[in-house]
GULOPA-596606 format. One record per residue (C-alpha): residue in three letters; x, y, z. Coordinates in Angstrom, 3 decimals, padded with zeros to 6 digits, always signed. Each point is the difference from the previous one (the first is absolute). Example, Ala and Ser with C-alpha at 12.3 -4.5 7.8 and 13.67 -1.06 7.14 Angstrom:
REM GULOPA-596606
rodren,X,Y,Z
Ala,+012.300,-004.500,+007.800 .
Ser,+001.370,+003.440,-000.660 .
***
This chain:
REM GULOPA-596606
rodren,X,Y,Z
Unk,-004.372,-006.794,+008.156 .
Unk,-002.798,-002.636,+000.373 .
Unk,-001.402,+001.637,+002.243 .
Unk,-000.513,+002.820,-001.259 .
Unk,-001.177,-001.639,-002.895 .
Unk,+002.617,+000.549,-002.319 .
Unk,+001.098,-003.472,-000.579 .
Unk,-001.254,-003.883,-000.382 .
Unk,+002.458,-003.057,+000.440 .
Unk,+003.538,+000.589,-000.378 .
Unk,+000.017,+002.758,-002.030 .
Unk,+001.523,+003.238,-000.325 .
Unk,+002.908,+001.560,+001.769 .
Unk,+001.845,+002.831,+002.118 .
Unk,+003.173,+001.004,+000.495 .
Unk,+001.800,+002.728,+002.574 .
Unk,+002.919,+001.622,-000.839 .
Unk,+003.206,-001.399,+002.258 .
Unk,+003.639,+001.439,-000.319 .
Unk,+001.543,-001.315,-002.955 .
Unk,-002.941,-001.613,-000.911 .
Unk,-003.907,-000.652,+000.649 .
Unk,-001.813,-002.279,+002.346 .
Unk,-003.016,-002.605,-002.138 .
Unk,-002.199,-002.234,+000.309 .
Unk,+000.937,-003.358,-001.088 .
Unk,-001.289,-002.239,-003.024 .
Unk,-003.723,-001.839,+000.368 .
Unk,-000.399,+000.007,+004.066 .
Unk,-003.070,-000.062,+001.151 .
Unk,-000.474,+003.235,+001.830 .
Unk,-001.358,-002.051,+003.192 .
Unk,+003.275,-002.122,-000.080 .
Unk,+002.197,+003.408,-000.949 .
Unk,+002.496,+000.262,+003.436 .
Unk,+002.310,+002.736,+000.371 .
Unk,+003.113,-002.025,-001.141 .
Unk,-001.896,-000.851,-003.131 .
Unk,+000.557,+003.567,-001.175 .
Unk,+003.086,+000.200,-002.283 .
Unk,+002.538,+002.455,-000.084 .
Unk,+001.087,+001.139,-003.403 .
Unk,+003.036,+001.616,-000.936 .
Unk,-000.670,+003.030,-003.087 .
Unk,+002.043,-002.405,-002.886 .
Unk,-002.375,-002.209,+000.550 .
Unk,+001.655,-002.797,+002.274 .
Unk,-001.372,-001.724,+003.462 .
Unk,+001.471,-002.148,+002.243 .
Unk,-002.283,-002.437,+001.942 .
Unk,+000.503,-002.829,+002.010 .
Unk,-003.686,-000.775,+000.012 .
Unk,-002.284,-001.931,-003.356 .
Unk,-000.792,+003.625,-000.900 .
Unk,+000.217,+002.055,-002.713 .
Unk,-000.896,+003.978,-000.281 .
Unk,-003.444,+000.695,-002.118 .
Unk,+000.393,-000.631,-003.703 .
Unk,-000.811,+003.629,-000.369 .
Unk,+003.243,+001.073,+001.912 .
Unk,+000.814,+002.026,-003.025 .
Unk,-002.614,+002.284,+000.146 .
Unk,+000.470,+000.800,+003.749 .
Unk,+004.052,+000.850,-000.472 .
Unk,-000.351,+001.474,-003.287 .
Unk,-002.709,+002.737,+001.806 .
Unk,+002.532,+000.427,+003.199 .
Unk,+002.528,+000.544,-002.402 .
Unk,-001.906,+002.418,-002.181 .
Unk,-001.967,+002.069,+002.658 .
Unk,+002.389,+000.741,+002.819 .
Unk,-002.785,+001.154,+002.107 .
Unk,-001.973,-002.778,-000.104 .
Unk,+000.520,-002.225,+002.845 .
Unk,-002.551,-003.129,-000.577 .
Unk,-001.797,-001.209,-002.722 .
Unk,-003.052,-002.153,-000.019 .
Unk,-001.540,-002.446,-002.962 .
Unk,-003.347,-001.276,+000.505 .
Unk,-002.867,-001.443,-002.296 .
Unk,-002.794,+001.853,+001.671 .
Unk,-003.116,-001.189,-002.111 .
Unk,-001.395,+003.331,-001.100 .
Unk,+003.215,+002.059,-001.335 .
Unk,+001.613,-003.880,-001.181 .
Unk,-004.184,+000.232,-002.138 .
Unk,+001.437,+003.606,-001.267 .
Unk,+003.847,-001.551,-000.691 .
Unk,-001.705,-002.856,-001.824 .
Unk,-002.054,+002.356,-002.320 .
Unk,+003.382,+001.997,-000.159 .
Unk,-002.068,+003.220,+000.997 .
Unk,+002.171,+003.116,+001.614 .
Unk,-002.517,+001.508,+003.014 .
Unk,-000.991,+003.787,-000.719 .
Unk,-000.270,+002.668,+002.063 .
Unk,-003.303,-001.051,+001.430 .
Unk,+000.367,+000.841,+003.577 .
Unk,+002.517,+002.036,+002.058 .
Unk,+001.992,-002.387,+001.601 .
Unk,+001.620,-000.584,-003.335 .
Unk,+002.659,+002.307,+001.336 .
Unk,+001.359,-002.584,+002.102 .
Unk,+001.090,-001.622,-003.268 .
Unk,+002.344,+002.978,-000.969 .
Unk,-002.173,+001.039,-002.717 .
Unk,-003.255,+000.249,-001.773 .
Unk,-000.388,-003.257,-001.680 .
Unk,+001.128,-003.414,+002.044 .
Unk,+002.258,-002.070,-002.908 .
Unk,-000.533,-003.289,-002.023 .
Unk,+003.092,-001.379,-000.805 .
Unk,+000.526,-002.027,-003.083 .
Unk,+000.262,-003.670,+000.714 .
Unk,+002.748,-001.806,+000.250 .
Unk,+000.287,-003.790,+001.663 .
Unk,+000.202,-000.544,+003.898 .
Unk,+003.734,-000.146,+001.504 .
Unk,+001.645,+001.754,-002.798 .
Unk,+002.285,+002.935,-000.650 .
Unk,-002.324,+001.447,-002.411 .
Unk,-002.776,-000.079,+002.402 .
Unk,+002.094,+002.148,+002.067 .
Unk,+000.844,+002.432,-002.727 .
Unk,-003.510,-000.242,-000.770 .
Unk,-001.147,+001.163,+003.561 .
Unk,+002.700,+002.783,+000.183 .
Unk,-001.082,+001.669,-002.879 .
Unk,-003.998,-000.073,+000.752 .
Unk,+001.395,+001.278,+004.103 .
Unk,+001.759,+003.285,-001.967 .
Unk,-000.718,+003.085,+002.662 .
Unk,-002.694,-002.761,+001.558 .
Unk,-000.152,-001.811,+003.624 .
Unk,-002.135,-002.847,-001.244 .
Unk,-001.305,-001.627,-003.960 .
Unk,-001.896,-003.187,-000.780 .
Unk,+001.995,-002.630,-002.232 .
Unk,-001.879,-001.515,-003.258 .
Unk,-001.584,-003.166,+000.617 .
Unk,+001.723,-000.364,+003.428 .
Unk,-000.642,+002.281,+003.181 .
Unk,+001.431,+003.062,+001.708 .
Unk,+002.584,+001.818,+001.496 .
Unk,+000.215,+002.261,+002.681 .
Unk,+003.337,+001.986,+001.289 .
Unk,+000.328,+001.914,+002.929 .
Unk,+002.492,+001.611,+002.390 .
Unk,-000.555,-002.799,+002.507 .
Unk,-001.897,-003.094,+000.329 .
Unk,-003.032,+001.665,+001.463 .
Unk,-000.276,+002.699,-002.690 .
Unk,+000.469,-002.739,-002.696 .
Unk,-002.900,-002.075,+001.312 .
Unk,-002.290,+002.912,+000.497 .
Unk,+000.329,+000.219,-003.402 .
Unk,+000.050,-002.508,-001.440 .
Unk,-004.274,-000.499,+001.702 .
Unk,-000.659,+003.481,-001.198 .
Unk,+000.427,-000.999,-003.494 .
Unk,-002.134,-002.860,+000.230 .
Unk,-002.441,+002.070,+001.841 .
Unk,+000.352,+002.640,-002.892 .
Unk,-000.507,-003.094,-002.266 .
Unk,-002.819,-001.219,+001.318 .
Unk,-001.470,+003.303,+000.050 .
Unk,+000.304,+000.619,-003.629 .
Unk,-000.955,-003.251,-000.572 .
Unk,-003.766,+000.934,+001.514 .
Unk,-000.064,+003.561,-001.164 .
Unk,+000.306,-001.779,-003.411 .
Unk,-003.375,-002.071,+000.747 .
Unk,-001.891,+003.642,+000.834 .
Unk,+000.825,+002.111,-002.570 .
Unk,+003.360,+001.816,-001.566 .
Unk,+002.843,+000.749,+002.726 .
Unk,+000.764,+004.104,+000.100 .
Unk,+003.617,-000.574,-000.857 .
Unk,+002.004,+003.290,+002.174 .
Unk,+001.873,+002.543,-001.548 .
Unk,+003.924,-000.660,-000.188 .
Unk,+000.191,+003.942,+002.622 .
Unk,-002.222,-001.766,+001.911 .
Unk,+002.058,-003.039,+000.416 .
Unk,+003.435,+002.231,-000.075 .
Unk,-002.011,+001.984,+003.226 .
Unk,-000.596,-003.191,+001.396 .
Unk,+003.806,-001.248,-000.105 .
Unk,+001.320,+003.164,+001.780 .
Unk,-003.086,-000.152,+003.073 .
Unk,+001.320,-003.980,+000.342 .
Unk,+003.037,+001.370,+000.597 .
Unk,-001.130,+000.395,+003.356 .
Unk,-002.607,-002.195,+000.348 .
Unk,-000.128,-002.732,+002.703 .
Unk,+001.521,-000.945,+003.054 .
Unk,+003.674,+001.651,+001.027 .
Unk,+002.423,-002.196,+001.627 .
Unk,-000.417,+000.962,+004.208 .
Unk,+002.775,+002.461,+001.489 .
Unk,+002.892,-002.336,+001.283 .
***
């Protein structure tokens, strides 16, 4: 995620689903100290065991409530990419405004209400602004990104902030040409086949 620019210091998270349970990242590690065994496993009522000084991200909630919720969604990623955390903090839903929209599920990309960091009602919070959507920004906070797998979820998660940042400077021009919610609709089916297909076994 810091890489790709989605991230600064220790935070945000992601989580894979893993049987009865999902895979995180733990609690405030550096991502340049972050090891393999650092990553906790996490059983769905909320539980860990660890024989290691760690502790699963404070937002755990958030990532098992959405596995729990979406059974097709197999990873979720929370970031605080600086242009969509900008929209988040001004608690501003993105329109239409370009095509790749779809990719969110819908024709508008969700605000959720706020709620405080490493709670259950930021999780209900998040559920309700990720209704029949893949990703939504949280109020004041960052993002979230779902996906079938990992890869999907990250992919996502940077075209959001790339659709962020791209609103963001259309602003500065002029008035963004928001899309049409048949456009959009058209937009969902065609990514229905869009990208890369897994290769013949």
């Amino acid at each position: 995620m810091r890489g790709l620019g989605l991230n600064q210091g220790t935070s945000g998270n992601i989580s894979v689903r893993w049987g009865e349970g999902l895979l995180i990242t733990p609690s405030g590690l550096p991502y340049d100290q972050m090891q393999a065994a650092d990553i906790v496993f996490l059983k769905f009522d909320g539980t860990f065991v660890s024989d290691r000084p760690i502790v699963p991200s404070s937002e755990w909630r958030i990532h098992r409530d959405i596995l729990l919720a979406k059974p097709s969604v197999n990873a979720v990623v929370h970031a605080h990419p600086v242009y969509s955390t900008a929209f988040a903090m001004c608690r501003r839903e993105i329109p239409a405004v370009h095509y790749m929209i779809a990719a969110a599920g819908g024709p508008t990309i969700r605000c959720s209400d706020y709620a405080t960091f490493g709670t259950q009602a930021l999780s209900e919070t998040a559920l309700k602004a990720l209704e029949d959507r893949t990703c939504c920004l949280l109020a004041n906070h960052g993002i979230i990104a779902t996906g079938p797998n990992l890869a999907k979820a990250l992919w996502l998660a940077v075209e959001l902030e790339t659709l962020c940042q791209q609103y963001y400077v259309a602003s500065q021009i002029g008035t963004p040409v928001i899309l049409s919610d048949a456009e959009i609709a058209l937009n969902i089916e065609k990514f229905k086949s869009y990208g890369l297909k897994p290769r013949p076994a």
